[in-house]
N, C-alpha and C positions, 0 to 999 in steps of 0.2 A: 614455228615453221617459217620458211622463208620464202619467197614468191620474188624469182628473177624476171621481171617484163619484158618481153621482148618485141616490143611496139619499135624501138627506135632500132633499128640494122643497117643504116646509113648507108653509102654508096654501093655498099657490096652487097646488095640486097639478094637472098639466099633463096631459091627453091625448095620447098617443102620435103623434097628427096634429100637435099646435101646434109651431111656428114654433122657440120657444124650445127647444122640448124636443131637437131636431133640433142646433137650435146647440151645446146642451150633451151633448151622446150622445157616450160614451168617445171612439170611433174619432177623429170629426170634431175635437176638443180636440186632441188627440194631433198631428192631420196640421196643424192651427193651427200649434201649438210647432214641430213642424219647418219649416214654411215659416218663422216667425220665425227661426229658428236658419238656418235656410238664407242668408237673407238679409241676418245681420250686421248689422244697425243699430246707433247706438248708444243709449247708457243714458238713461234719460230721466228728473224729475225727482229721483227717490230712488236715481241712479250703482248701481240693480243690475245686473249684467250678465245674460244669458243665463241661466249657469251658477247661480248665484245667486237669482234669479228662480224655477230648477226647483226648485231647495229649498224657498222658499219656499211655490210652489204643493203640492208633495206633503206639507208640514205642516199646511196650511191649506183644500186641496180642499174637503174639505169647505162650513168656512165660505163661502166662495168661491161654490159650486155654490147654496148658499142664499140668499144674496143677489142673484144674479142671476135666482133663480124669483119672487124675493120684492120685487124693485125695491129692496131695500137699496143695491146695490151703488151706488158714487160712483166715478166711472174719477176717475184724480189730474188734473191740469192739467198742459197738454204743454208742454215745454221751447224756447224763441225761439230759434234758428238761422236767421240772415241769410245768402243766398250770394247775392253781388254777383252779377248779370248785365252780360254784355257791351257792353251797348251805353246803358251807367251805370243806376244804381237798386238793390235788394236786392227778393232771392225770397225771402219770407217763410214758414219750415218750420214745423211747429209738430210734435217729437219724444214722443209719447206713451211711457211706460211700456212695459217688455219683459211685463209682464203684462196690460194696455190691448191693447197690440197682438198678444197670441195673440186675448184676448177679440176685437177687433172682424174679427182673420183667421177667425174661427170664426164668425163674421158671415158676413163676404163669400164663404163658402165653402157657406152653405146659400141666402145671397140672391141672388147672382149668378144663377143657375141658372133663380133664379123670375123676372127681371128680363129676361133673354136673350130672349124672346120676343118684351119690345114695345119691342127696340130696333131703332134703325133699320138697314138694310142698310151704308148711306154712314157708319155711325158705327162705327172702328175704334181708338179709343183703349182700353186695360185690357180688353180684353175677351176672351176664349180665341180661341185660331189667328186674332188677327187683328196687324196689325200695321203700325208706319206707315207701312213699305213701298208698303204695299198702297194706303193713300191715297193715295202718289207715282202709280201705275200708273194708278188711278182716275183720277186727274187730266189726268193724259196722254190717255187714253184720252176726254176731253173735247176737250180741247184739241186734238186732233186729226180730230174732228169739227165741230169749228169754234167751239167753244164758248170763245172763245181771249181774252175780258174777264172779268176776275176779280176780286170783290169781296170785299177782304181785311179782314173782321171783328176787331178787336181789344178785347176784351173786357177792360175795363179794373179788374184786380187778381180776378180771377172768384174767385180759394178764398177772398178773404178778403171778399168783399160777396154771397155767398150767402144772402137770405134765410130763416131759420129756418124759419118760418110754412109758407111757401110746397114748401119741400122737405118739410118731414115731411107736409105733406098728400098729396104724388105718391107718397112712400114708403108710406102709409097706403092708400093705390088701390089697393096691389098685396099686402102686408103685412096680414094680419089677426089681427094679433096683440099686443093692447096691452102688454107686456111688452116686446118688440121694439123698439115704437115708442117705449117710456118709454127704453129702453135706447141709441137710436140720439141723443134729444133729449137724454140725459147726455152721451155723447159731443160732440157739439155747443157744449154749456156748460159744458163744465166746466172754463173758462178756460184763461190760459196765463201762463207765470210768464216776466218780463223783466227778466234782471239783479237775481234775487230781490225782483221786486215782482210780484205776483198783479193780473190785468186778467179783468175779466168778458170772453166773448165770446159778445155779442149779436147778431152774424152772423158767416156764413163758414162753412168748414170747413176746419180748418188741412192744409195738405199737410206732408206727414210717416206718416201713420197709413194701416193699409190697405184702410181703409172712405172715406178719402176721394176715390179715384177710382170705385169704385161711384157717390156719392153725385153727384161731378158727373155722371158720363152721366145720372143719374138728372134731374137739375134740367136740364141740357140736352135731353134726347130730347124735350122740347116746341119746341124748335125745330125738331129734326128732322123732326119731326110735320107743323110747319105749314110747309117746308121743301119736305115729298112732295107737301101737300096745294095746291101753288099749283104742280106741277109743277116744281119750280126743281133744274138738276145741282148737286150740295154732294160738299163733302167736311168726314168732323170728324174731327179728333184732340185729345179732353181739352177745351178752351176753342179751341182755333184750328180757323176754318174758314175754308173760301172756298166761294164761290157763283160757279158759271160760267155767264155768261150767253152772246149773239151780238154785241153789239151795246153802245155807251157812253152809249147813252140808256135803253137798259134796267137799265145795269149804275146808273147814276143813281137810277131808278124803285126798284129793287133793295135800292140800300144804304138810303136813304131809308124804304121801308115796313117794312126788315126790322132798322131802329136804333130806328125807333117800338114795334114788336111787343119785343123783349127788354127794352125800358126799361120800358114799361108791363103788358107780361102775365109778365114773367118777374122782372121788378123788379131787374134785373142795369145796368149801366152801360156803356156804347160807350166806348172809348177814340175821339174823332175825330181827336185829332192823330196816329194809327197804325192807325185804319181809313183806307182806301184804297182806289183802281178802280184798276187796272193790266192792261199785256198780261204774259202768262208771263215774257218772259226779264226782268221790272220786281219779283217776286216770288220772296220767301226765306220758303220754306213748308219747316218741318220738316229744316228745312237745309240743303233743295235748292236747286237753283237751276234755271233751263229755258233754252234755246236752242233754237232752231227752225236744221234744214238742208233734207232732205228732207223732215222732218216732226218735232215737238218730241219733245225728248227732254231727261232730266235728268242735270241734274252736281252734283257738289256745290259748293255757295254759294261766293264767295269770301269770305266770315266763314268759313263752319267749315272752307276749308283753310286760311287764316291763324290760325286757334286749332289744327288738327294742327300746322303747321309750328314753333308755339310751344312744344306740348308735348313735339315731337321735342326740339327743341333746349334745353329744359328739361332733355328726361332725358340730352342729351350734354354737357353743362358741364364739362369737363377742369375744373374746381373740386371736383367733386364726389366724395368719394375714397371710392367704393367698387367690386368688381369686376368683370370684363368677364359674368361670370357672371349676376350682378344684375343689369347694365344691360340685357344682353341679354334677360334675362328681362321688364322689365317695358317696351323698348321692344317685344317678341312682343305683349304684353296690346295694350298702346294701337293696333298696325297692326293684328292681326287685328279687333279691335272696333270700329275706324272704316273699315279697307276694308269687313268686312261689312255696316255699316251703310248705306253706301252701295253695298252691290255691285249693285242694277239701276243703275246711272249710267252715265255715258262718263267715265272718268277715265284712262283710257293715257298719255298725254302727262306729266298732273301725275304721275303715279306715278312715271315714268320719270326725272323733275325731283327726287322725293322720294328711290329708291333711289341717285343720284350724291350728292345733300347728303347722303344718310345714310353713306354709305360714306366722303368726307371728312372727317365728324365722327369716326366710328370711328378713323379711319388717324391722326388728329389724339391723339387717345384714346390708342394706343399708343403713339405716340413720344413722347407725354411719359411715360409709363410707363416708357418703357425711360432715362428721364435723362440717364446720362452717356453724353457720344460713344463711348467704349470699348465699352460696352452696346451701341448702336446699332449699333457698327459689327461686332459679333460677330454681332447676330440680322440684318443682312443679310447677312452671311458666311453666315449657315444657310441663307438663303434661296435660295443659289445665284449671288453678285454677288463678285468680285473682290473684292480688300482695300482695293485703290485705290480702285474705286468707291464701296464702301462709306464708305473715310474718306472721300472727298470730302462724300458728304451729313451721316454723324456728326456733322463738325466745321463745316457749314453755319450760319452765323448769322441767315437769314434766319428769318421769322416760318414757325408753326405751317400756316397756311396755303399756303403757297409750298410747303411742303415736304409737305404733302399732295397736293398737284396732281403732285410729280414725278412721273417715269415709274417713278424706279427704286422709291419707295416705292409705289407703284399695283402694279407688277408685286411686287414681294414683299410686299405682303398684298391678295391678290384679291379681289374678292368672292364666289370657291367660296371661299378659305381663312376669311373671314367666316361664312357662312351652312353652313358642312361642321362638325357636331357631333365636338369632340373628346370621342373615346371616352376616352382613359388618362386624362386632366382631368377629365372629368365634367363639360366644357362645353356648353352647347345654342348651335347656331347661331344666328343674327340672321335672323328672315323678313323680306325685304324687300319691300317694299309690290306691285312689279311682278310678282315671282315669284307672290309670294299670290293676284292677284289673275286670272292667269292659270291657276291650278293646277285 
């Protein structure tokens, strides 16, 4: 645990109300570092870890503590991490310092709170018990009301064209505290370093750090604002929203007055060639996807089940030599994390498609494992299968495949014998997506 003192507050000495004093109060510093530490990021531009970083801090607290009272402090410049997106281009990270970011967690942990108040209802991105879920249900819940034309806003590069100017004045509305605000405009500027060459950054706020989803809702909720105030159903998450209207003449009226208002009062950019009017089942919101039977209802996207399907079969590669223990472990991580991500959906059918691939890949997994036909034809022996029948498939030359589809290998490794935890092993079963998703 860490313990920041705050004896020394040098000339700016702070009243027990202000802003700052709050950010920097033992407790709060402390619950910072563990949410950093919780959260495992990596090292940002000076490769200190974690571990290292807490050294750091408890040599240094001090000085530390007084340059933050004092507007000394300079946060370093965060580190350029590119991750390609799917559908071509790069999302641009900007990796702040493991002591940047307790600092600006020790931010968002006294600002948030002040800030929750005059956010809007429809706005559910970073924000406590809210969830994207929940904008899925939102949405539906228009949609189902008739509200079933939807104007799909794309905000084009939104953390990196954020005007300075214009955010710190909305942070400053709420924020009465010029240390805060001096504190929040270093962060902001304080460049970013690209294949060791330093770049000012005159707008934006890099995503990577934990003050910069505060900061968008913050520069967004005048949308939302004027959003309630013209009566219009929305939904936001982060930069993506849609506006549900009745009608394709209104949804027209819609995109058109409400691409003028964020260009000019928000000084942000429309993406036009990925803003769009569409009906629901014509829209990938959040990863969803919609159909209408009885009444709309969602699934997940055919993108992100052909990105699971990629990552299943990523983690079953008979190339890849390591144990059924690990595999199984980290294909548990990736299905419980994507069925629950999608678990209000209708998914039975694909699941039921996912638990048979998976079970082939597996059975595929083992028999090359077991190698030589003599192998093979002993742990069918165990399984309960003649010797005969056994060599028959052992010494079988047909492809991996072929020979997963058998009966006799389907029947000597089940999918109880898969997913049933060996105890004397110290193996964990295989959850399989259908099982999961019904339990």
């Amino acid at each position: 645990m860490i313990l920041l003192d705050n004896e020394k507050k040098g000339s700016r000495q702070a009243m027990s109300e202000d802003i700052i004093t709050k950010i920097l109060d033992r407790e709060n510093l402390n619950l910072a570092f563990k949410n950093v530490k919780a959260n495992k990021g990596a090292s940002g531009i000076d490769d200190m870890s974690i571990e290292e970083t807490a050294q750091f801090i408890k040599e240094h607290k001090n000085q530390i503590v007084w340059q933050l009272y004092n507007r000394k402090y300079q946060p370093q410049p965060v580190r350029r991490v590119e991750i390609p997106k799917p559908n071509g281009g790069v999302r641009k990270l900007g990796i702040p310092t493991v002591l940047d970011r307790v600092i600006q967690q020790a931010m968002v942990q006294v600002l948030s709170p002040m800030f929750e108040p005059y956010f809007s209802e429809y706005s559910y991105g970073f924000r406590p018990n809210r969830c994207c879920q929940m904008a899925i249900i939102k949405a539906l819940e228009y949609f189902n009301d008739g509200y079933d034309w939807v104007v799909d806003i794309d905000l084009e590069k939104f953390f990196d064209n954020v005007p300075h100017d214009r955010l710190l004045r909305m942070v400053s509305d709420v924020v009465k505290d010029g240390n805060v605000i001096s504190l929040v405009n270093k962060f902001l500027k304080a460049g970013v370093m690209i294949q060791g060459n330093y770049e000012d950054t005159e707008i934006g706020t890099p995503q990577g750090g934990p003050l910069s989803p505060l900061l968008s809702n913050i520069m967004l909720n005048k949308l939302d604002k004027e959003l309630e105030a013209r009566g219009l159903h929305f939904t936001r998450y982060a930069d993506d929203t849609i506006i549900l209207v009745k009608s394709e003449k209104a949804a027209n009226r819609v995109m058109e007055s409400i691409t003028h208002f964020i260009e000019k009062k928000l000084g942000l950019k429309v993406n036009m060639t990925k803003t769009k009017i569409c009906k629901p089942n014509d829209l990938k919101y959040l990863g969803f996807g919609f159909y209408k039977g009885k009444e709309w209802s969602s699934i997940p996207h055919i993108d992100s089940k052909m990105k699971f399907q990629r990552k299943l079969k990523s983690l079953t590669k008979r190339s890849e030599s390591i144990s059924l223990d690990t595999r199984f472990e980290k294909l548990n991580w990736l299905i419980r994390g994507w069925v629950n991500y999608f678990r209000i959906s209708k998914m039975k059918t694909f699941l039921a498609k996912i638990d048979e691939y998976l079970r082939t890949r597996i059975r595929m997994i083992i028999w090359k494992m077991w190698k030589l036909p003599k192998t093979r034809e002993n742990n069918l022996v165990k399984c309960g299968y003649s010797r005969g029948e056994a060599r028959g498939l052992a010494n079988c030359r047909r492809g991996y495949m072929f020979v997963a589809h058998s009966k006799i290998l389907q029947n000597a490794i089940t999918k109880l014998a898969l997913s049933k935890p060996n105890k004397k092993k110290g193996r964990r079963g295989l959850v399989f997506a259908l099982d999961y998703y019904l339990a």
